[in-house]
C-alpha positions in Angstrom: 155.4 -23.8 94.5 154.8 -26.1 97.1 151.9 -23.9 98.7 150.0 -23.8 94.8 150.3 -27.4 94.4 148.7 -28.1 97.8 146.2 -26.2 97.0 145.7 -27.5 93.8 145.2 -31.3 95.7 143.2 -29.6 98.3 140.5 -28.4 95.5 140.7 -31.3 93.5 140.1 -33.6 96.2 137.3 -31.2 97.6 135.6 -31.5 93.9 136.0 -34.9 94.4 134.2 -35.6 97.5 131.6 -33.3 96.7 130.9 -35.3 93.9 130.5 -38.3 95.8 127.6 -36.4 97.8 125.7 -36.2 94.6 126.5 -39.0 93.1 123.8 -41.1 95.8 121.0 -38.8 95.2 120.9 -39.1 91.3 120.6 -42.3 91.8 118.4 -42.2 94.3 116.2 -41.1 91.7 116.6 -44.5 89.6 113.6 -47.0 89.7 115.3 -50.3 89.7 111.7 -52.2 90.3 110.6 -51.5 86.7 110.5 -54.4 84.3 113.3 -55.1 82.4 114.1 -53.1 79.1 112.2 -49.9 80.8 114.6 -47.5 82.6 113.5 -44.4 83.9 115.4 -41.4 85.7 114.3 -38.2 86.9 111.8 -37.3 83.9 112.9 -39.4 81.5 111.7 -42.9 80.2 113.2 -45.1 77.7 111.3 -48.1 76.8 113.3 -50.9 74.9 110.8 -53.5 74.8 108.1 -54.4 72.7 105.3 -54.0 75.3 103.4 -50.8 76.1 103.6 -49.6 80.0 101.8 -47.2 82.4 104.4 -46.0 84.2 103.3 -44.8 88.2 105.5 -42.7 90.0 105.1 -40.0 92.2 106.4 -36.4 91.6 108.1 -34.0 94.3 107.0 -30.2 93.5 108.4 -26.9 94.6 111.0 -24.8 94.3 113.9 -25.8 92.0 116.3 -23.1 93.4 116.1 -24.3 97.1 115.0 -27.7 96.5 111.9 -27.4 99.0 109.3 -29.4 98.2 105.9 -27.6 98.2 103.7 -30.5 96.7 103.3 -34.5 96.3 101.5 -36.3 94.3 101.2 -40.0 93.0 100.3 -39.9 88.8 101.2 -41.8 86.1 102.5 -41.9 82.0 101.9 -43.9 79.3 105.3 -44.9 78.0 104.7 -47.3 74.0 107.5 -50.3 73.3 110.7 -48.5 71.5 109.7 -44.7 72.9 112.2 -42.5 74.4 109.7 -40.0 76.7 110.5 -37.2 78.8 107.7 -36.3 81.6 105.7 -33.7 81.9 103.8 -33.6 85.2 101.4 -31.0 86.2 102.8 -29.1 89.7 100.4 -26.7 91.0 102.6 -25.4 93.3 106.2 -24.9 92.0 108.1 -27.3 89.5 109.3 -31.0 88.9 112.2 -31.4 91.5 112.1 -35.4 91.1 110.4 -38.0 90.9 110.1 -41.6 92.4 109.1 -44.3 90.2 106.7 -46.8 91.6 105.9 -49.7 89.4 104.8 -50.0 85.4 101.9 -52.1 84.4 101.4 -53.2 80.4 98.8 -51.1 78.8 96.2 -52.9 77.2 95.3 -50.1 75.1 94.5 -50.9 71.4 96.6 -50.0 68.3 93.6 -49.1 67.0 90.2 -47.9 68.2 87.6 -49.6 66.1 86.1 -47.1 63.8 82.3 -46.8 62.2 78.9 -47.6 64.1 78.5 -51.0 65.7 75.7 -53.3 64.4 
């Protein structure tokens, strides 16, 4: 009994720590320079503000099952006040593996783009 129950502690506390080893790197992935109200994580946005950003970051490509990164490169996403957004970057060479947000900038884009001929 004594033998299971060690055990038992032994792969509890091993599930434990490895935890801990992943817990740094997801958050790694966290931009905490973005303005306030805009969180982004991995490929995901949420905007709770009433401004419009353009969101840079730059996205790590390659392959998901090893984690080796094949391809970097800096891009950015429009992200509207209230929008919940999940990425899509283009990788030429392999897939998303994660990102690292860079700054966010208010988009000055209009609601709406005039219509009709000028004059």
């Amino acid at each position: 009994m004594n033998q299971r129950l060690a055990k038992t502690v032994g792969v509890a506390a091993l599930s434990i720590a490895t935890m801990g080893l992943f817990i740094p790197q997801a958050a790694a992935h966290r931009a905490d320079n973005l303005p306030a109200g805009l969180d982004c994580e991995r490929l995901h946005c949420t905007n709770n503000t009433n401004t419009d950003y353009i969101v840079d970051y730059k996205i790590f490509c390659g392959d998901i099952r090893t984690g080796k990164v094949a391809d970097v490169f800096d891009t950015n996403d429009l992200v509207t006040a209230h929008q919940n957004k999940t990425l899509y970057p283009g990788c030429h060479r392999g897939e998303p593996l994660h990102t690292d947000f860079q700054d966010a900038r208010e988009s000055h884009i209009p609601d709406h783009w005039p219509s009709g001929s000028a004059g």
